[in-house]
PAZASE-105097 format. One record per residue: residue in three letters; x, y, z of N, C-alpha, C in turn. Coordinates in steps of 0.02 Angstrom, whole numbers, plus 32768, in hexadecimal, padded with zeros to 4 digits. Layout:
N
+------+------+------+------+------+------+------+------+------+------+
! code !   nx !   ny !   nz !  cax !  cay !  caz !   cx !   cy !   cz !
+------+------+------+------+------+------+------+------+------+------+
!  ALA !    X !    Y !    Z !    X !    Y !    Z !    X !    Y !    Z !
...
+------+------+------+------+------+------+------+------+------+------+
END
This chain:
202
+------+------+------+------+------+------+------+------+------+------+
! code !   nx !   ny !   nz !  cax !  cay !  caz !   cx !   cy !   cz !
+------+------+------+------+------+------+------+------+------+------+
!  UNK ! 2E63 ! 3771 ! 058E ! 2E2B ! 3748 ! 05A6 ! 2DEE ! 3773 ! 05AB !
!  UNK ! 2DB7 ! 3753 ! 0584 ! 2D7E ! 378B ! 0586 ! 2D3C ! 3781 ! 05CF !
!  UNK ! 2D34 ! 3797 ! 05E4 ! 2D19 ! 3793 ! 0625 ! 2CCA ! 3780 ! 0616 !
!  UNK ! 2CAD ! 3757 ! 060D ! 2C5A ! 3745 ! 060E ! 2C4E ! 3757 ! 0656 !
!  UNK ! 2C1A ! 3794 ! 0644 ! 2BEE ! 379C ! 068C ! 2BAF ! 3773 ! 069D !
!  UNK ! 2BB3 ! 3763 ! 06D5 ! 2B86 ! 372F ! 06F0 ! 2B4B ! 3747 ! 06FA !
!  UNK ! 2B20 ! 3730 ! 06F1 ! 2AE2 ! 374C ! 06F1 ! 2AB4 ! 3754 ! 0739 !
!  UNK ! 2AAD ! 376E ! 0763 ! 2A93 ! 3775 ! 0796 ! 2A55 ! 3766 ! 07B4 !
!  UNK ! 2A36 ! 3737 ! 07D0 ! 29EE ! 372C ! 07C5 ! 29D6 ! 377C ! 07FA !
!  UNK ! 29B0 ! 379E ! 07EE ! 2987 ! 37C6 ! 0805 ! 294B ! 3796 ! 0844 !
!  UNK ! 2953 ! 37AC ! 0872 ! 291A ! 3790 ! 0895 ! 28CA ! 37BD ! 0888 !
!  UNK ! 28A7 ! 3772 ! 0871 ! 2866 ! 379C ! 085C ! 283D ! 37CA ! 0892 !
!  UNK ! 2824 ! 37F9 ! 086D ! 27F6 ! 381D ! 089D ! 27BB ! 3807 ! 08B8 !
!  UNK ! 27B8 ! 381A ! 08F3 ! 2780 ! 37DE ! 091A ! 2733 ! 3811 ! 0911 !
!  UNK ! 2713 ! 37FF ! 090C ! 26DC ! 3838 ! 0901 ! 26B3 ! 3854 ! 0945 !
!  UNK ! 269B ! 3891 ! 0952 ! 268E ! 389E ! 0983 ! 2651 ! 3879 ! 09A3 !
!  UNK ! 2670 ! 385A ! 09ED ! 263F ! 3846 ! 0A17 ! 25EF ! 386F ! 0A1B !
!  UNK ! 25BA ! 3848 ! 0A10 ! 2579 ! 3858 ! 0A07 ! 2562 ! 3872 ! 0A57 !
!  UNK ! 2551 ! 38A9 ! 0A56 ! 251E ! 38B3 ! 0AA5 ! 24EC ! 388C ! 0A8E !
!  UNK ! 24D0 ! 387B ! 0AD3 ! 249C ! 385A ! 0AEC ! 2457 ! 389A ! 0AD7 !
!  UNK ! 243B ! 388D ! 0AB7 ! 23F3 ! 38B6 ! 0ABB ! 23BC ! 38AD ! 0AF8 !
!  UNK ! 23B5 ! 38E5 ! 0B09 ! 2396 ! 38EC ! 0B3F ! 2344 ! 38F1 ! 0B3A !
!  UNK ! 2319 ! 38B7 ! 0B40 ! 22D0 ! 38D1 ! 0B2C ! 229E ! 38CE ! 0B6F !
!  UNK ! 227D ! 3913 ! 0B6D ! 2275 ! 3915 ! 0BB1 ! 2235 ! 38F9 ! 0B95 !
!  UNK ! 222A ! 38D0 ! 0BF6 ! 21F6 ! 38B8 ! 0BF2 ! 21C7 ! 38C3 ! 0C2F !
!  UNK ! 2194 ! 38E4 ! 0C2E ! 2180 ! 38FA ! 0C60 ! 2169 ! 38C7 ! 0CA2 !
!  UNK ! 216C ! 38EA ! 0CD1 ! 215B ! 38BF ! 0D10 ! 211E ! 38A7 ! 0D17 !
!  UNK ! 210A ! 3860 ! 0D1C ! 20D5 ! 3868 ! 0D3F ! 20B6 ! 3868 ! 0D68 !
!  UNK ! 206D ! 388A ! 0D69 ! 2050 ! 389E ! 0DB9 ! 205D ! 3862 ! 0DE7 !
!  UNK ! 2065 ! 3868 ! 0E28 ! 208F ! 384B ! 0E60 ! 204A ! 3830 ! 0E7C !
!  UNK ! 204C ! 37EA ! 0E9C ! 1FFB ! 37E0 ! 0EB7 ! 1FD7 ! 3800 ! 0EDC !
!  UNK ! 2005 ! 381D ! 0F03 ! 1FE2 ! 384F ! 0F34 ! 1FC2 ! 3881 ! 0F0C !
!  UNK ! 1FDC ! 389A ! 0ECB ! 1FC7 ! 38D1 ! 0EA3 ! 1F84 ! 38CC ! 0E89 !
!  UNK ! 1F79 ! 3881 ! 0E79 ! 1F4A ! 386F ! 0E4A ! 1F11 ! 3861 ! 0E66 !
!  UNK ! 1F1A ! 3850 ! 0EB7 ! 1EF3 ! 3837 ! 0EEE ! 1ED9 ! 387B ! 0F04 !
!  UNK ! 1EFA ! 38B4 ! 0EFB ! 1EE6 ! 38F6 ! 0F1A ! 1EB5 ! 3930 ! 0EDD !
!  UNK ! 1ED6 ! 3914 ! 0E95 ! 1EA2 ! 3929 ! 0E6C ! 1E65 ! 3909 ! 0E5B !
!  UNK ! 1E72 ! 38D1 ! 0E5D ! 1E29 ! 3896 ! 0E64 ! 1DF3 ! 38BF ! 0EA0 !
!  UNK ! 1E10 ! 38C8 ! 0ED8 ! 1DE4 ! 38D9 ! 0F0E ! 1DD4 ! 391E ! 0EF3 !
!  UNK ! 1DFA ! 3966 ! 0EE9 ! 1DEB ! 399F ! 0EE0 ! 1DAA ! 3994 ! 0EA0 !
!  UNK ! 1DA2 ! 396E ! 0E80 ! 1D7E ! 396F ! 0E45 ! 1D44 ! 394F ! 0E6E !
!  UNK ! 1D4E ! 3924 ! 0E84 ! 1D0D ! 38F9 ! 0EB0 ! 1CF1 ! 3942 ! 0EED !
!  UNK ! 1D07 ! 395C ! 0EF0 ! 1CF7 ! 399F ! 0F1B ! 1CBB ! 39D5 ! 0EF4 !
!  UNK ! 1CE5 ! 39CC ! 0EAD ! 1CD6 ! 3A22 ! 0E88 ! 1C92 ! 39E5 ! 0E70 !
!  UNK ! 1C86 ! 3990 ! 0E6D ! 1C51 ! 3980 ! 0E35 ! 1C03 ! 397F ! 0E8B !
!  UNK ! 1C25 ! 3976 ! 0ECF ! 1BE7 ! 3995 ! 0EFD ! 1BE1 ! 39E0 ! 0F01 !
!  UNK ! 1C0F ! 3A0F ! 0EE9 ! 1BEB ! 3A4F ! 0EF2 ! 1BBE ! 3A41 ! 0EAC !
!  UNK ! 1BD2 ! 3A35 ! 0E75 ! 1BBA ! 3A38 ! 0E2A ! 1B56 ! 3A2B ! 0E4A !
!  UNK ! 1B5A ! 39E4 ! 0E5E ! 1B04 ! 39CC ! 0E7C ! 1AE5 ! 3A0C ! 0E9B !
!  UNK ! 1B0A ! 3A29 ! 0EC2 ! 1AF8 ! 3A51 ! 0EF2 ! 1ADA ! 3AA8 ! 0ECC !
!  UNK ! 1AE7 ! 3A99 ! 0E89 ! 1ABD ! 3AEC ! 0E5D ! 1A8C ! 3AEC ! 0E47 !
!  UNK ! 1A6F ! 3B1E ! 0E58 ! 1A1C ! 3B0F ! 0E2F ! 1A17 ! 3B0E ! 0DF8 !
!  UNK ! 19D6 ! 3B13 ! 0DD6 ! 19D9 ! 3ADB ! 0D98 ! 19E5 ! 3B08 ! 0D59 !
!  UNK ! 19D8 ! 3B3E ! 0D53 ! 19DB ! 3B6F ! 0D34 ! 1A2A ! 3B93 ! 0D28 !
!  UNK ! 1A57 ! 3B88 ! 0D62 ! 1AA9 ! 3B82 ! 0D63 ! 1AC8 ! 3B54 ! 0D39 !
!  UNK ! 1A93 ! 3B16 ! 0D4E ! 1ABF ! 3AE8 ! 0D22 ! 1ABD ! 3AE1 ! 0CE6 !
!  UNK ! 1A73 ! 3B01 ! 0CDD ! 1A6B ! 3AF5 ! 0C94 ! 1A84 ! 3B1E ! 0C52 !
!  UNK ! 1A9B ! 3B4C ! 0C8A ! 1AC8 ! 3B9E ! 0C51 ! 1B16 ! 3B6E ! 0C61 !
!  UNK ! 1B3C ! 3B28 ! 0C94 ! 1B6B ! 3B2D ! 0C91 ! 1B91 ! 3AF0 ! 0C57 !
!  UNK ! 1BCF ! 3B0E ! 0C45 ! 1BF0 ! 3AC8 ! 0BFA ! 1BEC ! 3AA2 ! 0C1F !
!  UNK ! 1BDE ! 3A63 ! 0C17 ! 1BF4 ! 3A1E ! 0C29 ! 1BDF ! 39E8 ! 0BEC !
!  UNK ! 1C09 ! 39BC ! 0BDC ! 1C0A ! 3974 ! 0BCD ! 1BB7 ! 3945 ! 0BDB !
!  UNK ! 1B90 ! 3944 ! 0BA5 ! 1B38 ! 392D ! 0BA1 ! 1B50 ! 38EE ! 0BDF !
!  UNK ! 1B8A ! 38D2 ! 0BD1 ! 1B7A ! 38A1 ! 0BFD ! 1B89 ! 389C ! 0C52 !
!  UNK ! 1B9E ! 38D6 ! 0C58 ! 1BB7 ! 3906 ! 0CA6 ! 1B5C ! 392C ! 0CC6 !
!  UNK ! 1B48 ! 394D ! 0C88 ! 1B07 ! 3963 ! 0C9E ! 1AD7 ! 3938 ! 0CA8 !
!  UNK ! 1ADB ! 38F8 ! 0C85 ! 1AAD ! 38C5 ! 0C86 ! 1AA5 ! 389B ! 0CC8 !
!  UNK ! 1AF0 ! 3895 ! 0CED ! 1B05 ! 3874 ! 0D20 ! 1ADE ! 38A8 ! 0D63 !
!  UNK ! 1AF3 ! 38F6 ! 0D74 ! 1ABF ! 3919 ! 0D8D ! 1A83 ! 3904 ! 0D91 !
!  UNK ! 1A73 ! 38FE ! 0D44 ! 1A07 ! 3905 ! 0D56 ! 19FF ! 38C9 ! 0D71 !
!  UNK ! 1A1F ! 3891 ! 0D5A ! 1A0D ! 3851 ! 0D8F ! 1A23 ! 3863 ! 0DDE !
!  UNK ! 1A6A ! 3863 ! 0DE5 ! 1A5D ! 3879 ! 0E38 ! 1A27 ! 389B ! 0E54 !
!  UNK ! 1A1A ! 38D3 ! 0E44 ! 19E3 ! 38F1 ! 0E4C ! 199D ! 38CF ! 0E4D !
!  UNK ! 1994 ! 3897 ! 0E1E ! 195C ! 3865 ! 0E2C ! 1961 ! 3827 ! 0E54 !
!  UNK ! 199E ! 3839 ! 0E69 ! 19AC ! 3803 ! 0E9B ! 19A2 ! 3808 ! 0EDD !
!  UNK ! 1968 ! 37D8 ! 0EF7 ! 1950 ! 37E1 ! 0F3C ! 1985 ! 37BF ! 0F7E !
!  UNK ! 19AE ! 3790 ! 0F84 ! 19C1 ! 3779 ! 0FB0 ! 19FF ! 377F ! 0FBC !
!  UNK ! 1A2E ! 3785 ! 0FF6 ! 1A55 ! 379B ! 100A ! 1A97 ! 377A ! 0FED !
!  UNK ! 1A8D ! 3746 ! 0FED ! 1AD2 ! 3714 ! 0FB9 ! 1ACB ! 3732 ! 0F79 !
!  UNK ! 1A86 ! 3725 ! 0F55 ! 1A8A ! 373A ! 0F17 ! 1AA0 ! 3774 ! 0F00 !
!  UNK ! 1A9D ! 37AE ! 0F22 ! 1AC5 ! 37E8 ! 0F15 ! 1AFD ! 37EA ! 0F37 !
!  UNK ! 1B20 ! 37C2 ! 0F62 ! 1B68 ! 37BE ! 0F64 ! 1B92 ! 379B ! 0F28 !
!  UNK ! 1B73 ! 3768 ! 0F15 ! 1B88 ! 3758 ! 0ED2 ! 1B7D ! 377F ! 0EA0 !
!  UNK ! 1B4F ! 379C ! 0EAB ! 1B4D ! 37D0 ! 0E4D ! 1B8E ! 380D ! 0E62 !
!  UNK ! 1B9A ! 3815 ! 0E9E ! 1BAB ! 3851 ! 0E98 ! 1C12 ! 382C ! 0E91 !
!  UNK ! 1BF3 ! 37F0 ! 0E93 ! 1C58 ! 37CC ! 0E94 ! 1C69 ! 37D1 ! 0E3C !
!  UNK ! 1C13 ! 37BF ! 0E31 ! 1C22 ! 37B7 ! 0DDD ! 1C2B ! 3804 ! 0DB9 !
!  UNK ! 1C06 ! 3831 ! 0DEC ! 1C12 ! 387D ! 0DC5 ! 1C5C ! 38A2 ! 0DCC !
!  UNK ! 1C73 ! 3875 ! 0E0F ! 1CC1 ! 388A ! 0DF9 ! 1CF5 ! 386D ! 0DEA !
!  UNK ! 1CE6 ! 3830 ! 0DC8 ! 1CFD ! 3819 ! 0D90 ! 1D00 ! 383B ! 0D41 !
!  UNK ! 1CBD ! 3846 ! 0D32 ! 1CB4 ! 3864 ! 0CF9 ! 1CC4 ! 38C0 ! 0CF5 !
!  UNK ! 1CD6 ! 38CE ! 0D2F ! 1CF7 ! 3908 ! 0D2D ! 1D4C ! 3921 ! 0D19 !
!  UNK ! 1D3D ! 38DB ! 0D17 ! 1D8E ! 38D6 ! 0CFC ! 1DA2 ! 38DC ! 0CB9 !
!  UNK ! 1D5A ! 38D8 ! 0C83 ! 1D5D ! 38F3 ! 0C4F ! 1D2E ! 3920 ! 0C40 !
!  UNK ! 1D2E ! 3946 ! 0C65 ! 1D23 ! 3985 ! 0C67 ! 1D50 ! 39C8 ! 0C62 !
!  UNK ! 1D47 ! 3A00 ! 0C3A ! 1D6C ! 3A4A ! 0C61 ! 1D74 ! 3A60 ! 0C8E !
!  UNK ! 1D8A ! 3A5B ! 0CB7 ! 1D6C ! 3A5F ! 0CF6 ! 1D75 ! 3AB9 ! 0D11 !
!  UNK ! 1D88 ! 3AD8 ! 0CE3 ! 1D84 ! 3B1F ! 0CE3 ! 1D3E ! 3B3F ! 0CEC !
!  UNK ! 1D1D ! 3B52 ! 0CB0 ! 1CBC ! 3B45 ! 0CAC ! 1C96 ! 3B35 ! 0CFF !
!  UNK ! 1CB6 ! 3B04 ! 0D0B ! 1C8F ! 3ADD ! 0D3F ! 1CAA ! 3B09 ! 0D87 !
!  UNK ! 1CD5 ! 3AFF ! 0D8A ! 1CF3 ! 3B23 ! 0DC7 ! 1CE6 ! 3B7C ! 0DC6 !
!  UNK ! 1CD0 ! 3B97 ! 0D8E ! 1CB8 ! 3BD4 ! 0D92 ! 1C6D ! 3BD7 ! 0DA3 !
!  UNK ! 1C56 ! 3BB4 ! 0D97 ! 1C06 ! 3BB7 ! 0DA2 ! 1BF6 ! 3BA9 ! 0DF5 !
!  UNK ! 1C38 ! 3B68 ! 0E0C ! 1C1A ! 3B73 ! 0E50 ! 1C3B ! 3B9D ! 0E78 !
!  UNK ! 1C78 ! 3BBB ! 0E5F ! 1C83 ! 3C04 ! 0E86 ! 1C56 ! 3C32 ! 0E72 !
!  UNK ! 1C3B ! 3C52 ! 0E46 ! 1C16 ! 3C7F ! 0E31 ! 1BC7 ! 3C77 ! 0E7D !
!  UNK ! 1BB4 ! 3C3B ! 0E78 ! 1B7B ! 3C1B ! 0E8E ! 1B7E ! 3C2D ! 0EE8 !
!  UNK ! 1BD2 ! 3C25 ! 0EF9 ! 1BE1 ! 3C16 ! 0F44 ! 1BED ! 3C66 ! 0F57 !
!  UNK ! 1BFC ! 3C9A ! 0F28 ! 1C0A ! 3CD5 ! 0F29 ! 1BC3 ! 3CF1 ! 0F2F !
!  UNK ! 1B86 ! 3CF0 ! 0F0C ! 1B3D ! 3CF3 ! 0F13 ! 1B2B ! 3CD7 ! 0F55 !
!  UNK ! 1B34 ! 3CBE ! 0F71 ! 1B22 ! 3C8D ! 0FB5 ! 1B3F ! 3CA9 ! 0FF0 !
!  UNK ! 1B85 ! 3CD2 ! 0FE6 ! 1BAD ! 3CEA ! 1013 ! 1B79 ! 3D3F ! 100F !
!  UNK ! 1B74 ! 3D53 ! 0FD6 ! 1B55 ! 3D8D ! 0FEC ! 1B14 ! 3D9D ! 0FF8 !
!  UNK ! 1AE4 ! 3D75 ! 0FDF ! 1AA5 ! 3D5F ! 1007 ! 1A95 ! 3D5E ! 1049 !
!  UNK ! 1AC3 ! 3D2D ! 105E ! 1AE3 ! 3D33 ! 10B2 ! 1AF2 ! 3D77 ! 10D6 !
!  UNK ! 1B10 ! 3D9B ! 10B1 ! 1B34 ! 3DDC ! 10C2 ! 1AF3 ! 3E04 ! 10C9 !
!  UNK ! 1ABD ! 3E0B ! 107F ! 1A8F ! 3E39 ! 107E ! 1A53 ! 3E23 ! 10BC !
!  UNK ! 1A5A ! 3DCF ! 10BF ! 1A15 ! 3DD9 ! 10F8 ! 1A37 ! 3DEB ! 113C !
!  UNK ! 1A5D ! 3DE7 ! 115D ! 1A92 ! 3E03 ! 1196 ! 1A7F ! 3E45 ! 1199 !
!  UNK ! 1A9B ! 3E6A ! 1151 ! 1A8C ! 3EB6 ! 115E ! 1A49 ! 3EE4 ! 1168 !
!  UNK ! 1A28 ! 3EB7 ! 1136 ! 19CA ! 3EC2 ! 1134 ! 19B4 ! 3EBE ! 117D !
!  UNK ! 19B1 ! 3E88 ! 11A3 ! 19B4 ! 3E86 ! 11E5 ! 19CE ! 3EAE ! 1224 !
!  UNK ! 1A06 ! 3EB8 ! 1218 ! 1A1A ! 3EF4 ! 1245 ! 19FE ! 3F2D ! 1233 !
!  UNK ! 19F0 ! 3F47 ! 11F8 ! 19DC ! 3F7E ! 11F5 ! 19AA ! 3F8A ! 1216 !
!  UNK ! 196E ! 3F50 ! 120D ! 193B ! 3F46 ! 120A ! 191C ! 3F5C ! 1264 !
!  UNK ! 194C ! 3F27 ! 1278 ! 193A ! 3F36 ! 12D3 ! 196E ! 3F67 ! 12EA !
!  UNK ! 1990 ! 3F88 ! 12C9 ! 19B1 ! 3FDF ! 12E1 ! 1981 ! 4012 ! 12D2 !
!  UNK ! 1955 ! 3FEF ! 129C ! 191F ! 403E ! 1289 ! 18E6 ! 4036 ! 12B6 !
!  UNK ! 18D6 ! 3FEF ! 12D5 ! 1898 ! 3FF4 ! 12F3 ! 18A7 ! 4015 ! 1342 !
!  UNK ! 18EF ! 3FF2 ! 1358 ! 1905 ! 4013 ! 139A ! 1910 ! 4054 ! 13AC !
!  UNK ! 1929 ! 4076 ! 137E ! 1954 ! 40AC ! 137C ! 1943 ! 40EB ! 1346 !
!  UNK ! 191F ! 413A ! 135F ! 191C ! 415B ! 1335 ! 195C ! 416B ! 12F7 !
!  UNK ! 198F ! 4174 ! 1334 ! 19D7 ! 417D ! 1308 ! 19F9 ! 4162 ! 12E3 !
!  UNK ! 19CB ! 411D ! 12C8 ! 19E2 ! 40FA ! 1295 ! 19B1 ! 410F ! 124F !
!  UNK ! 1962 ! 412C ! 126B ! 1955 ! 4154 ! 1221 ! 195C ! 4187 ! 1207 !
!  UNK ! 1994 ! 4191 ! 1244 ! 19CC ! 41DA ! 121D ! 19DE ! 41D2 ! 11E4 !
!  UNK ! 1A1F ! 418F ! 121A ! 1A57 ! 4177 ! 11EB ! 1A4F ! 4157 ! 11AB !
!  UNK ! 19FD ! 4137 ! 11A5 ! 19F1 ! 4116 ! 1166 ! 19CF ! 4168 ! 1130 !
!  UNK ! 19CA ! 4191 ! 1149 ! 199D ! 41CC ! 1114 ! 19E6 ! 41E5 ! 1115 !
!  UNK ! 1A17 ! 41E6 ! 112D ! 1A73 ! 41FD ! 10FF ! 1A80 ! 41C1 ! 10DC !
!  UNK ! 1A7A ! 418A ! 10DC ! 1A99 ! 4152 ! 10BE ! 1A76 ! 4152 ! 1076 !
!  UNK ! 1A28 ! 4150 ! 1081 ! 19F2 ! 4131 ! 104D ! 19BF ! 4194 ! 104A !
!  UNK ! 19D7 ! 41B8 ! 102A ! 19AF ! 41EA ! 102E ! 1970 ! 41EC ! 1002 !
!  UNK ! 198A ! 41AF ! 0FC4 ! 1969 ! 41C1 ! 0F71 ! 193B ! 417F ! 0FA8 !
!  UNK ! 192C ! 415A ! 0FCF ! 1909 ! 4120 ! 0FE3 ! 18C7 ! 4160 ! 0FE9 !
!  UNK ! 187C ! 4124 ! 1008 ! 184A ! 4153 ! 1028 ! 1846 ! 4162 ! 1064 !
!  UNK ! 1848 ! 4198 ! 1082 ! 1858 ! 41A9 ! 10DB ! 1825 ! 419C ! 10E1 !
!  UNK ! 17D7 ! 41BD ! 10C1 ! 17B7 ! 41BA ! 10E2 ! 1775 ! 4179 ! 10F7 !
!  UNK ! 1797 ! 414C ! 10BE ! 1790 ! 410A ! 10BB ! 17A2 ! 40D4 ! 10EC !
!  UNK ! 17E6 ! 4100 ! 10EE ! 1803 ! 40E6 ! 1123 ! 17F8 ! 40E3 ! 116C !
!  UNK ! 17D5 ! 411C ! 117D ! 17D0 ! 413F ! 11C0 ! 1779 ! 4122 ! 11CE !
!  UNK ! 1758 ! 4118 ! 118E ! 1714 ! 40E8 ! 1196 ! 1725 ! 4093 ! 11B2 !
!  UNK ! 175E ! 407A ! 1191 ! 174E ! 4042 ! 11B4 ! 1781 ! 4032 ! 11EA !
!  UNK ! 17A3 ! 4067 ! 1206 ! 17CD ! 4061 ! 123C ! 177C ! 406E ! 1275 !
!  UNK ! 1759 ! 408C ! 1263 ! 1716 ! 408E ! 129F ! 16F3 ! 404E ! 1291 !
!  UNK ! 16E4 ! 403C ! 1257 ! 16D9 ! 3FF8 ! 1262 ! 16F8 ! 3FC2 ! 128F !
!  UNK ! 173A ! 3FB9 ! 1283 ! 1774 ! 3F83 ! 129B ! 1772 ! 3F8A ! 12DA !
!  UNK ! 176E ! 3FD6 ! 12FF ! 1773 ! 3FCF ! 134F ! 1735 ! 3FC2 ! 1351 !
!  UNK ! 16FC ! 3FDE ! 1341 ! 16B8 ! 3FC6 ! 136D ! 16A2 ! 3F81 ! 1380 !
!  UNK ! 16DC ! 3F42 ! 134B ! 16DB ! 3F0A ! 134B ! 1707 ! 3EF1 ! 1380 !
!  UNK ! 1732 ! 3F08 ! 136D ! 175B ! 3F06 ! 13B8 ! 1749 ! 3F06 ! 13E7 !
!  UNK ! 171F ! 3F3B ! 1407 ! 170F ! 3F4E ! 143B ! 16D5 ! 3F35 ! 144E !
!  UNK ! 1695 ! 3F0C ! 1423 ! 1670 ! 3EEB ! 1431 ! 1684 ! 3E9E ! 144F !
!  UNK ! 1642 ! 3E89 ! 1471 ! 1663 ! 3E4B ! 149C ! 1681 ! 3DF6 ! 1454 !
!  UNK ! 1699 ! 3DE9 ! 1475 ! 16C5 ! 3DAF ! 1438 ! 1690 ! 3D81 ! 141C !
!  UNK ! 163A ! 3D86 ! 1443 ! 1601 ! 3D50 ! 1420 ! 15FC ! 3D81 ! 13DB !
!  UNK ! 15F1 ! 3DB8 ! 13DF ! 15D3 ! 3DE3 ! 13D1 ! 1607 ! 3E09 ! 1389 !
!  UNK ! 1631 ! 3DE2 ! 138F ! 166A ! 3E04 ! 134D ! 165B ! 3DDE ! 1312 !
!  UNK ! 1663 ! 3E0D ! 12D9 ! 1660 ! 3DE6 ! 128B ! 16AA ! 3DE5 ! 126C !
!  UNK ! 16D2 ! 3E24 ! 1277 ! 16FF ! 3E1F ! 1250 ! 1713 ! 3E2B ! 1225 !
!  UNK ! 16C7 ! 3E56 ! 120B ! 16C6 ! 3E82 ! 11DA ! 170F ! 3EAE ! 11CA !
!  UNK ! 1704 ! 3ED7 ! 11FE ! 1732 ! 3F0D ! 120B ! 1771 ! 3F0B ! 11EE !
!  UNK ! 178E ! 3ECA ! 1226 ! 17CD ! 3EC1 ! 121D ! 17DE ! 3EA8 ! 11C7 !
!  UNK ! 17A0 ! 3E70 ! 11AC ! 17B8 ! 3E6B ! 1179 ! 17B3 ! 3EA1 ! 1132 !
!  UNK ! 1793 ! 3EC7 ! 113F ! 1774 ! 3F05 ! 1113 ! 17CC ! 3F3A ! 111D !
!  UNK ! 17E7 ! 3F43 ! 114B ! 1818 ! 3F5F ! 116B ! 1847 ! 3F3E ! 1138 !
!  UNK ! 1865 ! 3F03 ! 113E ! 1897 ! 3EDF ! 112C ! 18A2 ! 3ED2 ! 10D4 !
!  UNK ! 185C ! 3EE2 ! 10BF ! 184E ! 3EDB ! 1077 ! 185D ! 3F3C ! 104C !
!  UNK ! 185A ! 3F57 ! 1095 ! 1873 ! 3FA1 ! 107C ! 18B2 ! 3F9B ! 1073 !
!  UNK ! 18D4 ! 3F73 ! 10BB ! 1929 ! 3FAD ! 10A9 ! 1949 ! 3F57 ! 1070 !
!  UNK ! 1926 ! 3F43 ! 1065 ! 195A ! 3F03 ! 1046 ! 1980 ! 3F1C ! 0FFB !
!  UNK ! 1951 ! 3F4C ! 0FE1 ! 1969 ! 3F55 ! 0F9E ! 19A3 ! 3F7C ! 0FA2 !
!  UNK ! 1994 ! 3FB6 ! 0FC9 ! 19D2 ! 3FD7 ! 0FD4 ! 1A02 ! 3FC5 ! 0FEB !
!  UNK ! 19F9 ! 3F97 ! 1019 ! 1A4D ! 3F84 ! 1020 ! 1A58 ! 3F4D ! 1014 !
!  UNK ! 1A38 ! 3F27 ! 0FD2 ! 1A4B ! 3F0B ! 0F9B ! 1A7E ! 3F2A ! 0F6D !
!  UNK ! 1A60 ! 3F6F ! 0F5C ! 1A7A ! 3F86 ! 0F39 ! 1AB2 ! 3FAB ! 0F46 !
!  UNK ! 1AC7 ! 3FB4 ! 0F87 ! 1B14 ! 3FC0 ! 0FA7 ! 1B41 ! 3F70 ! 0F9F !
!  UNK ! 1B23 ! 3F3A ! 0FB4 ! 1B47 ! 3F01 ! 0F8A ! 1B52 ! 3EF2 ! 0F55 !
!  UNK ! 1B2E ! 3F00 ! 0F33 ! 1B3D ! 3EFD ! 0EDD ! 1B14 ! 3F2E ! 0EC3 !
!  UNK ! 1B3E ! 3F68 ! 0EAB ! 1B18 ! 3F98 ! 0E7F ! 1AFF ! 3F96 ! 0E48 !
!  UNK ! 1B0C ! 3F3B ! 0E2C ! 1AD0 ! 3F48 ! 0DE9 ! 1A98 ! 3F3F ! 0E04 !
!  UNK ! 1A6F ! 3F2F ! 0E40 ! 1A38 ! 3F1C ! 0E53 ! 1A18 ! 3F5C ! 0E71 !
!  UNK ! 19E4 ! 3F8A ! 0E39 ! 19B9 ! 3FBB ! 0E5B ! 197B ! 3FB6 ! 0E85 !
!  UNK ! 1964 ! 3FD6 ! 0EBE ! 192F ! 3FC3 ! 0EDD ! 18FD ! 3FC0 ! 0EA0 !
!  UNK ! 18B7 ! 3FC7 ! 0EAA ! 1884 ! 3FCC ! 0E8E ! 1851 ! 3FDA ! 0EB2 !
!  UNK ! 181D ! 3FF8 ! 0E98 ! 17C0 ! 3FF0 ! 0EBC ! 17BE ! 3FA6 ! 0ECD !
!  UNK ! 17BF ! 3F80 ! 0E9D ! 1798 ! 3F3A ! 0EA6 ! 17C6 ! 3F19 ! 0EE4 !
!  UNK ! 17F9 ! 3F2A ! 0EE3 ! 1818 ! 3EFA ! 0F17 ! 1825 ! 3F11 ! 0F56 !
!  UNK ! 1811 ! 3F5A ! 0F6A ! 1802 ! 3F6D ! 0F98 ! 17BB ! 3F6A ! 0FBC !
!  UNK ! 17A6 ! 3F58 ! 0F82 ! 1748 ! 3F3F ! 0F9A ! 173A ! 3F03 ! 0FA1 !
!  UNK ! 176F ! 3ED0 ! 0F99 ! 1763 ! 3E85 ! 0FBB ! 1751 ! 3E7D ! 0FFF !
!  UNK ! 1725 ! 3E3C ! 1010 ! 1717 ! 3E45 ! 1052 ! 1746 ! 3E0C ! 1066 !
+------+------+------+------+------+------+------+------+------+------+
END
């Protein structure tokens, strides 16, 4: 008896289950997020009003961002520039806002040391008129300055002083204050050298 082999069905191969592809999709900003950059921009477009004109005009912005400025700026009444300034930070939103935010740090950094230099101009100013031992300390500090320039209108500054208060101009003090400003300008920022002319302002 000859044996026929049966033929076996093979169970087919199932093909490999597909992963899921993963496509990321980024989040988006959360309202609070959008509510907090809306405002930070509505912030940076009132410092933006707030530079003089010559700042703004060296800074990038969008013709129709600078345009929005020169109207605020011609805008006399108190609504009317609360609205320009809602519409300027709107349109800051298509803006860089890199550019912009450097100019008014640059601007607030100028303003901070301005502050600093008239503070120091001033103290100096009424330590030299009070006190010999402060035109020590300023002929070691400032040697290359003029002493003997110096020592002329420190007799000026007290004789004003010391005259009755109808009788004061003010000369003194301001002739005084126009001496030491350059120099200790130029201990705040050493690109700024005194000069003749700006020690001869009245």
């Amino acid at each position: 008896m000859i044996a026929i082999p049966i033929e076996t069905t093979r169970p087919m191969s199932q093909p490999p289950e597909e992963r899921p592809v993963h496509v990321y999709v980024p989040d988006k900003p959360s309202k609070t997020k959008r509510k907090q950059q809306a405002h930070d921009l509505q912030s940076l477009g009132e410092d933006l009003v707030e530079l003089p004109a010559k700042r703004l005009a060296a800074t990038v912005m969008p013709e129709i961002l600078r345009d929005a400025i020169e109207q605020y700026h011609r805008t006399r009444s108190f609504e009317g520039k609360r609205r320009q300034l809602q519409y300027i930070g709107k349109q800051m939103r298509f803006a860089d806002e890199a550019p912009l935010r450097e100019a008014v740090d640059a601007f607030k950094l100028g303003s901070a040391k301005d502050t600093l230099l008239l503070h120091e101009v001033e103290r100096w100013r009424d330590e030299l008129v009070a006190d010999d031992e402060a035109s020590t300390r300023w002929a070691t500090e400032f040697p290359q300055s003029d002493l003997q320039r110096l020592r002329s209108l420190l007799r000026a500054a007290r004789k004003d002083a010391a005259a009755a208060p109808e009788q004061r101009n003010g000369r003194g003090y301001r002739e005084l204050f126009q001496f030491v400003k350059p120099w200790l300008k130029l201990e705040i920022d050493p690109g700024d050298a005194p000069d003749d002319e700006e020690q001869d302002d009245d």
